[in-house]
C-alpha positions as CSV (number, residue, x, y, z in Angstrom):
1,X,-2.3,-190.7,27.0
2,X,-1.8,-194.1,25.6
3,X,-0.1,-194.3,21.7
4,X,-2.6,-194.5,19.1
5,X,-0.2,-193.9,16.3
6,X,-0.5,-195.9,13.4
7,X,1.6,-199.1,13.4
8,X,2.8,-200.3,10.1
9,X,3.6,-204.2,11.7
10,X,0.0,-205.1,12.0
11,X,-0.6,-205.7,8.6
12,X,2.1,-208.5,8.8
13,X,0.1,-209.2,11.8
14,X,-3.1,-209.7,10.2
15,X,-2.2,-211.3,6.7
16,X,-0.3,-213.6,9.2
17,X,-3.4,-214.4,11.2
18,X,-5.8,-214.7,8.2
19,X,-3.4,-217.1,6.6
20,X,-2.9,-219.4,10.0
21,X,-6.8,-219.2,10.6
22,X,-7.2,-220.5,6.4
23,X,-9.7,-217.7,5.7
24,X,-12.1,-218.4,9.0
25,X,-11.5,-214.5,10.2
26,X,-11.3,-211.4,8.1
27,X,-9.5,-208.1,8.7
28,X,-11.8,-205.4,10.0
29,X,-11.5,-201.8,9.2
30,X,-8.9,-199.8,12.2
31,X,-9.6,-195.5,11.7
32,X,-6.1,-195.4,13.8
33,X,-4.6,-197.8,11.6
34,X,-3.2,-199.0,15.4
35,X,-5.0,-202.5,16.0
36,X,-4.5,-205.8,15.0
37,X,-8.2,-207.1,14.3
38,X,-9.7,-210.0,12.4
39,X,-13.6,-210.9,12.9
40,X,-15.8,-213.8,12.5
41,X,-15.8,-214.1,8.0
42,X,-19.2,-216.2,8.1
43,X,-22.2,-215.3,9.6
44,X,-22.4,-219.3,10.0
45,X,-19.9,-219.0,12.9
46,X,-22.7,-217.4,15.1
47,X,-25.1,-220.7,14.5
48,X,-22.9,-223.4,16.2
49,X,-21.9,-223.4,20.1
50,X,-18.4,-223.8,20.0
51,X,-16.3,-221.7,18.3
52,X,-13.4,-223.2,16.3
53,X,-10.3,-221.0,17.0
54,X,-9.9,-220.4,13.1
55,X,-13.1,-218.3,13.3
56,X,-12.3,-216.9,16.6
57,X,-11.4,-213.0,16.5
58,X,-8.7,-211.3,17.3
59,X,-8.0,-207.6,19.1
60,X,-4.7,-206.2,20.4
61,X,-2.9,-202.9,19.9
62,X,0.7,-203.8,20.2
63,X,2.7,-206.6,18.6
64,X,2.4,-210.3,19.5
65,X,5.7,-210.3,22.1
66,X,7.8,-213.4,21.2
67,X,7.4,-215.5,24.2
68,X,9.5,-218.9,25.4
69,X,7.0,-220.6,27.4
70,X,10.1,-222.3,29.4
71,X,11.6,-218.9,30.7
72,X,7.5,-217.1,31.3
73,X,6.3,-216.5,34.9
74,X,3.1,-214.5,36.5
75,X,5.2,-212.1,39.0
76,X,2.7,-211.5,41.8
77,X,2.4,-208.4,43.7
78,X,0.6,-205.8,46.3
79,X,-0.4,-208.2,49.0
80,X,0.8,-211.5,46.7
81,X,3.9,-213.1,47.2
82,X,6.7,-214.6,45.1
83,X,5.9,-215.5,41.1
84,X,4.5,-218.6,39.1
85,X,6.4,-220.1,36.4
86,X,4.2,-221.7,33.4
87,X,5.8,-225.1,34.7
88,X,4.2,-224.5,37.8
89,X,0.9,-223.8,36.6
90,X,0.7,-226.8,34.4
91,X,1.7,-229.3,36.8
92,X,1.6,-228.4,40.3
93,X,-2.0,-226.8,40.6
94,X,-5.2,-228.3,39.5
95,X,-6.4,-227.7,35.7
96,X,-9.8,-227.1,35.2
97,X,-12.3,-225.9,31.6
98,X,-14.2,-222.9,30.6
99,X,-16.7,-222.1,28.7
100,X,-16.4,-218.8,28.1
101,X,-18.3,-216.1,25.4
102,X,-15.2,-213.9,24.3
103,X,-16.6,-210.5,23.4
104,X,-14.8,-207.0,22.5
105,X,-16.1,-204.3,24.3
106,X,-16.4,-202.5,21.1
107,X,-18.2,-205.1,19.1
108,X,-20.9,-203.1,17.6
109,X,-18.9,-199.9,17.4
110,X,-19.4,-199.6,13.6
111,X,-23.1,-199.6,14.1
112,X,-22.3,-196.2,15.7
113,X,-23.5,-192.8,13.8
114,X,-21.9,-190.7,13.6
115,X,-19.3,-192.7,13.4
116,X,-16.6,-193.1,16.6
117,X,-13.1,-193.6,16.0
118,X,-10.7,-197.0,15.9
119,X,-11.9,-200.5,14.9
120,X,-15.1,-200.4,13.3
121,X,-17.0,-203.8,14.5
122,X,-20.1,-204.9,12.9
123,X,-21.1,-207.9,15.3
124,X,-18.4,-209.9,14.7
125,X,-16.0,-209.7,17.3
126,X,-17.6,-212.4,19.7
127,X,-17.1,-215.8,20.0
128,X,-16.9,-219.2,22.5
129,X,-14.1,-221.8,23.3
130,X,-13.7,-223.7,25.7
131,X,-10.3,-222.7,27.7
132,X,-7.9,-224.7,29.9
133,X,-6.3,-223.6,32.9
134,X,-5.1,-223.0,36.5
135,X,-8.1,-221.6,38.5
136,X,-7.0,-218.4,40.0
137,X,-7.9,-219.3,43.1
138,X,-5.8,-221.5,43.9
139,X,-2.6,-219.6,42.8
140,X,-3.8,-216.5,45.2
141,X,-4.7,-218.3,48.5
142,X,-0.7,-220.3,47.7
143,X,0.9,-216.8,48.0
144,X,-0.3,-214.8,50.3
145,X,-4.1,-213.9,50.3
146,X,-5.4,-213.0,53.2
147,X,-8.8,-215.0,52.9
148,X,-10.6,-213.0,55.4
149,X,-10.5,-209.5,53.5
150,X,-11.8,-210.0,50.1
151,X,-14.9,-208.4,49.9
152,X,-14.2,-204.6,48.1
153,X,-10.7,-205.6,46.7
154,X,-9.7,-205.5,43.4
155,X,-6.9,-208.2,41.6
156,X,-4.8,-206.3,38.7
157,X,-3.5,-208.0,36.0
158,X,-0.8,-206.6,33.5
159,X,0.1,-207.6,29.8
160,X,3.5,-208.3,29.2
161,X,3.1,-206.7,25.2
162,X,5.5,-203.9,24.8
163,X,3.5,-200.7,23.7
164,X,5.6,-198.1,22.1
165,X,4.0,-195.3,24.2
166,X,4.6,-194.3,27.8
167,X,1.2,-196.7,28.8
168,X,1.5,-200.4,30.9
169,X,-1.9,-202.5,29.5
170,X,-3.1,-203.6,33.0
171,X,-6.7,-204.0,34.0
172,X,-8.8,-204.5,37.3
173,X,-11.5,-206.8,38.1
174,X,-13.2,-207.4,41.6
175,X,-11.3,-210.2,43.9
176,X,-14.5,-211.9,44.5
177,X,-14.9,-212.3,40.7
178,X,-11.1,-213.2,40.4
179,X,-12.2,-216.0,42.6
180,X,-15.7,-217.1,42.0
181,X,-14.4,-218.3,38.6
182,X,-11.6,-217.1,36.9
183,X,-8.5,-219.1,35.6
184,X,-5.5,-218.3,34.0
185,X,-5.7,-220.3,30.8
186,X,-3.2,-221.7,29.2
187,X,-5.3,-223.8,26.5
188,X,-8.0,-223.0,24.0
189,X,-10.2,-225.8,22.8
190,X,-7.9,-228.8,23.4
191,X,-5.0,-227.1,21.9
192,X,-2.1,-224.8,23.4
193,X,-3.3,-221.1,23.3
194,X,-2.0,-219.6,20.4
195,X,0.3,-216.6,20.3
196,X,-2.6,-214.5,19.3
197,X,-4.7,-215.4,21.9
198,X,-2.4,-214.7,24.7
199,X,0.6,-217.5,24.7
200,X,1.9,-218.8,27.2
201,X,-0.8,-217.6,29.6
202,X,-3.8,-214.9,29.8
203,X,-6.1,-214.3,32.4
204,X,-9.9,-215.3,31.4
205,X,-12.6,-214.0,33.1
206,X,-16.2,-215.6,32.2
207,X,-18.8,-213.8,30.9
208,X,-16.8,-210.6,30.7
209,X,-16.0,-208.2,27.9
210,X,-12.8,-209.2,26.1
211,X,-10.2,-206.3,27.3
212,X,-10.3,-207.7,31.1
213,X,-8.8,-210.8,30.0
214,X,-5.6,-209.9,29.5
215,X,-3.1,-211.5,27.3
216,X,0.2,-212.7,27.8
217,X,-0.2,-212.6,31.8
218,X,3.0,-210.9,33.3
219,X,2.0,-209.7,36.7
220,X,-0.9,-210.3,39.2
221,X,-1.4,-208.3,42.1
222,X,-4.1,-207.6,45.0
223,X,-4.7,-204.0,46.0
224,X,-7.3,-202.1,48.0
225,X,-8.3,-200.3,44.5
226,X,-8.2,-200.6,41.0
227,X,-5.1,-199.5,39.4
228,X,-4.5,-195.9,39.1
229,X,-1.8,-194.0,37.9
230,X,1.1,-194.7,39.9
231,X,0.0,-197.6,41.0
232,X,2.7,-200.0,40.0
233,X,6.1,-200.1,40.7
234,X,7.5,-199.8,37.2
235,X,7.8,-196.8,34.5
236,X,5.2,-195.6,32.6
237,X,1.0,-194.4,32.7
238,X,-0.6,-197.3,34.4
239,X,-4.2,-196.2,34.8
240,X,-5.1,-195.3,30.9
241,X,-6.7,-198.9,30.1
242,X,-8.6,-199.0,33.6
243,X,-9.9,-195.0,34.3
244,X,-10.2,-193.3,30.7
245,X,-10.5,-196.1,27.7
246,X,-13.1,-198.5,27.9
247,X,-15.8,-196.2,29.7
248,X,-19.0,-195.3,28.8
249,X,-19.3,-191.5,28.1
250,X,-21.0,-189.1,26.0
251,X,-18.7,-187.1,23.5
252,X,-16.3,-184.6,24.9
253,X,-16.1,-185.9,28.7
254,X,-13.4,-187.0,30.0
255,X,-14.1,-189.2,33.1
256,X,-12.9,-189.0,36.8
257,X,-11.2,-192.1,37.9
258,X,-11.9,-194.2,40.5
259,X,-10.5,-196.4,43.0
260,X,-13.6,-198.6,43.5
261,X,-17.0,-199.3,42.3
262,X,-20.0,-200.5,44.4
263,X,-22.1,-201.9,40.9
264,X,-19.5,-203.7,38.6
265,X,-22.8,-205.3,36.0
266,X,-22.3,-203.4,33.1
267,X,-26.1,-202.8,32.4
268,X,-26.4,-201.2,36.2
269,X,-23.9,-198.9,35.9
270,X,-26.0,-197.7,32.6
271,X,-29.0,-197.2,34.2
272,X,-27.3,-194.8,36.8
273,X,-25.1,-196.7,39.2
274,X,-21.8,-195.3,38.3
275,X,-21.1,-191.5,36.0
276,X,-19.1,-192.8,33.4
277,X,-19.6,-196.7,33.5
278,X,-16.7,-199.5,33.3
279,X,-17.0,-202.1,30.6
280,X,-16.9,-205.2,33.1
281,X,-19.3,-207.9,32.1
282,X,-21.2,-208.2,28.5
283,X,-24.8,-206.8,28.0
284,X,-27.0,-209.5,26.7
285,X,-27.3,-209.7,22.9
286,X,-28.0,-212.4,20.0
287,X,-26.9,-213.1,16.5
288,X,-28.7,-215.2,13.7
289,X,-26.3,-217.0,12.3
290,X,-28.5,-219.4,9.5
291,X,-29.6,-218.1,7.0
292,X,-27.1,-216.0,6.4
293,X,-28.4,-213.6,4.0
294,X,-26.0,-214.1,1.7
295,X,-28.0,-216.5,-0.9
296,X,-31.9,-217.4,-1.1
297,X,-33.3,-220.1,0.9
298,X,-35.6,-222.9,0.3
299,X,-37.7,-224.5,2.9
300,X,-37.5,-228.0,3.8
301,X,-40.4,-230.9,2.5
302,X,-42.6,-229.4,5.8
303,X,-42.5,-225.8,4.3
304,X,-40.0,-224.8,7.2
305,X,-36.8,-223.1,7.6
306,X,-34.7,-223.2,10.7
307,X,-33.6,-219.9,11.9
308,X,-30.7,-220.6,14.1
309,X,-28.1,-218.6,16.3
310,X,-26.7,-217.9,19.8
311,X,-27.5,-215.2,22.5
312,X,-25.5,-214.4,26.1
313,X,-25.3,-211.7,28.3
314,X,-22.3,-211.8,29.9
315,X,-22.6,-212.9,34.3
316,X,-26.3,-213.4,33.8
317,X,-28.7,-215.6,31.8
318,X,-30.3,-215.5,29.1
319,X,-34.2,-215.9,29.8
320,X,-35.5,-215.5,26.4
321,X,-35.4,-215.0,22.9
322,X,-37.3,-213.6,20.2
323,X,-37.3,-213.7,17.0
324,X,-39.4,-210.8,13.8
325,X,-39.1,-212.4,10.3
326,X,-41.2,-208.9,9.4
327,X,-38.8,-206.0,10.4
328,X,-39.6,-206.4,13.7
329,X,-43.4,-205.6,13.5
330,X,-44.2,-208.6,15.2
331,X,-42.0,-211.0,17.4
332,X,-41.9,-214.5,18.3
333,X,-40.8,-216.8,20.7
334,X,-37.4,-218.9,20.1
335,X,-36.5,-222.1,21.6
336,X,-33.0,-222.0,23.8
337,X,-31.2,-225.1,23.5
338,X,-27.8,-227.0,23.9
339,X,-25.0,-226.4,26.5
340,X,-26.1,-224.1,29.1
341,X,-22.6,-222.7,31.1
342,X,-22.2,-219.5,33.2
343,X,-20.9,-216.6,31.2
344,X,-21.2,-219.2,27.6
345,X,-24.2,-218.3,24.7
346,X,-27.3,-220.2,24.3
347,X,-28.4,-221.4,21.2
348,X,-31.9,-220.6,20.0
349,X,-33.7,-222.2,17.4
350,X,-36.9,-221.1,15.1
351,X,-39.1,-223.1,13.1
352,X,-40.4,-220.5,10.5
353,X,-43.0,-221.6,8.1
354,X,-42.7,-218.8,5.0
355,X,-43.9,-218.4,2.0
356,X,-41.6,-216.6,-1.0
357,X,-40.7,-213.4,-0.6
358,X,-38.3,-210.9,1.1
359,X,-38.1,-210.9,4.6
360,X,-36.5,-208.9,7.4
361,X,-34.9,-210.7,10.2
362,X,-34.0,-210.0,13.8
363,X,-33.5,-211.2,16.8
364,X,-33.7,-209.7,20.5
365,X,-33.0,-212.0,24.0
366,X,-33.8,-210.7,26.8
367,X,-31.7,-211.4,30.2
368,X,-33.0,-212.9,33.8
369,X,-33.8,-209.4,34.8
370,X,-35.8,-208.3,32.4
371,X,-33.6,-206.8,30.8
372,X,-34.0,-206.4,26.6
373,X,-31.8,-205.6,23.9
374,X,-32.9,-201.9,22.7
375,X,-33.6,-201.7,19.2
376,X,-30.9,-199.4,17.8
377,X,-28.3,-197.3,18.9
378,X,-29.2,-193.5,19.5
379,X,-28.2,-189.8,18.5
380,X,-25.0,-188.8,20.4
381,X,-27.5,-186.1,22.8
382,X,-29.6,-188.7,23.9
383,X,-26.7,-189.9,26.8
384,X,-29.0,-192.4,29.5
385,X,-31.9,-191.1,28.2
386,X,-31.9,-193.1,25.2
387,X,-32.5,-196.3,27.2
388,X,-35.9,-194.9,28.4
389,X,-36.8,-195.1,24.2
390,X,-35.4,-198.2,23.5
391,X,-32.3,-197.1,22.4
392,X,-28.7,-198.1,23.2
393,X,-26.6,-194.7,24.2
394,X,-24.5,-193.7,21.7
395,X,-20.7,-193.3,23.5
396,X,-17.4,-191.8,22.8
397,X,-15.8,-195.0,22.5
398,X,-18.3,-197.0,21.0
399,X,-18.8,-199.7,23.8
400,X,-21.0,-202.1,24.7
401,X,-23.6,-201.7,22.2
402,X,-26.8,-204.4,21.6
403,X,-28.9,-203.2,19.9
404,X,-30.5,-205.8,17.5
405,X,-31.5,-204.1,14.8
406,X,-28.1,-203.4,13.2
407,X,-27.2,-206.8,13.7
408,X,-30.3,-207.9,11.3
409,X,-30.2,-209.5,7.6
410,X,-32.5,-209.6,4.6
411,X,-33.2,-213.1,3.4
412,X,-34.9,-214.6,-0.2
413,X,-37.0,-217.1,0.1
414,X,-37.2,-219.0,-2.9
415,X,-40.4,-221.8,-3.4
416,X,-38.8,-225.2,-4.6
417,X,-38.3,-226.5,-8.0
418,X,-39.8,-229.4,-7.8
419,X,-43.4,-228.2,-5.9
């Protein structure tokens, strides 16, 4: 079992981080008193595309290792061959950008009730940056892949932060999607990654939940599976991170591991694909991030006011978006706009004509399969049923919940002065 004592550094941690970003992330409430986490401050930051790193979040469990980027390399492994210093990466392999929508796995876990246990997200813990970097790709085929078996295969990657259990952080995503379009990033928004985003190096996989992109890169390595205990050549529990935390269970079940997965879409394993599912790629979602909820508004000269914010869902696209400015008795249609990457939000736009009141406001996007943000999390029995009634399943570990509903705000609309 991984250490979930409390740890006494992080709150040097996070005053350090809160001070660095200058009051653009706030410290979110940890039961286990174990993570460092800071989340969006501003509602704001969910109305604008990019995401300045000072309001990008933060989530590890273990101190920020004190890295020289000089003496770092990615040892590689399993069917890999030899190791990649950081001066390799930078200048003998091509550098290519991401846009990529960052998102905890347990974003939402606050929403929760009965409560679950650890860091208690509201919807905060997302975010997008654009991130520079060695495609991983090119770094695999260098050392050894054999190009011809890649279908079914998994790539593991290990963090090089030191926990003070018995555990090894290492995590397992398909090859093909190692391939398709992951890098391992080195830069965040024009700017060397910061130590608290994974300096010198992290592996960034688009589109998928936060805890596969694993910071400060020490190992790569191709296998027939995903890790499992035993499945590395060092000291220590290696599966924890891969086969027990991060899935998708009712209370009091522990999950069987595995050592592959035929349906690795998040939303698929849900509906029945897979027991206890994996947390791979994000489930689609949305956030209104103007107004904010936090003082009245007053509509423009045309008697408008511009709902604005961003929706993604994680491999797949976004198809549409609504938006309910009446508690979600009624719903209508939001424009998508701006940048349009894989595995990046969409912005979506609402002209709203009101008059002065109080109003209820949500928003729900819906995914290129149909597929719809529920409307509120359910009662821990409900298990898979609860999607059936609109309802995201309650879970053990509080992961990968959408539903819109909690992520809702009341706004004052105020007639102006002036009229």
């Amino acid at each position: 079992m991984a250490a979930e004592g409390p740890r006494e550094s992080r709150h040097e941690e996070i005053e350090a981080i809160v001070e660095e970003k200058d009051g653009g992330v706030a410290p979110v409430r940890d039961e286990a008193d174990k993570y460092t986490v800071v989340g969006a401050a501003e509602r704001a930051t969910f109305s604008s595309w990019l995401t300045p790193v000072e309001e990008h979040f933060v989530c590890h469990r273990n101190d920020i290792p004190e890295i020289e980027a000089d003496d770092w390399t990615v040892a590689l492994g399993g069917e890999l061959e030899g190791a990649v210093s950081m001066t390799d990466l930078e200048t003998e392999y091509p550098t290519v950008a991401v846009a990529h929508t960052m998102e905890c796995a347990g974003n939402g876990r606050g929403q929760h009730d009965p409560e679950t246990g650890s860091v208690q997200w509201g919807f905060d813990a997302a975010a997008t940056a654009v991130w520079s970097g060695t495609p991983v790709s090119s770094i695999l085929r260098d050392h050894g892949l054999d190009a011809d078996r890649v279908e079914d295969r998994w790539l593991t990657a290990v963090g090089g932060d030191r926990s003070d259990g018995e555990d090894v952080f290492a995590r397992s995503i398909p090859l093909e999607k190692a391939l398709e379009d992951c890098i391992l990033a080195y830069g965040m928004n024009g700017e060397p990654l910061p130590p608290a985003h994974g300096y010198p190096v992290r592996l960034l996989v688009p589109g998928w939940y936060g805890v596969n992109n694993v910071k400060w890169l020490e190992e790569l390595r191709v296998t027939d599976s995903m890790v499992t205990d035993g499945a590395l050549d060092r000291p220590g529990e290696h599966a924890y991170w891969q086969q027990e935390a991060y899935r998708i269970r009712p209370e009091g079940v522990e999950p069987e591991p595995s050592e592959t997965v035929e349906a690795v879409d998040t939303w698929d394993q849900l509906e029945g694909a897979v027991d206890h599912p994996y947390t791979f790629d994000a489930t689609v979602m949305s956030v209104i991030g103007e107004p904010d909820g936090e003082s009245p508004v007053t509509p423009a000269e045309d008697g408008t006011v511009t709902i604005r914010g961003v929706a993604w869902a994680g491999d797949d696209a976004v198809e549409r978006i609504e938006v309910s400015t009446d508690g979600g008795e009624t719903w209508a249609d939001a424009e998508l706009f701006g940048p349009e990457y894989d595995g990046a939000w969409r912005l979506f736009r609402y002209e709203w004509d009101p008059v002065p009141g109080e109003y209820a406001l949500y928003s729900r996007a819906t995914d290129e399969y149909g597929r719809r943000q529920p409307a509120r999390i359910s009662d821990p029995e409900a298990w898979r049923d609860a999607l059936e009634d609109d309802r995201f399943p309650w879970n053990e570990g509080g992961y990968a919940a959408n539903a819109y509903e909690p992520n809702g705000l009341e706004v004052t609309v105020e007639s102006d002065a002036d009229d």
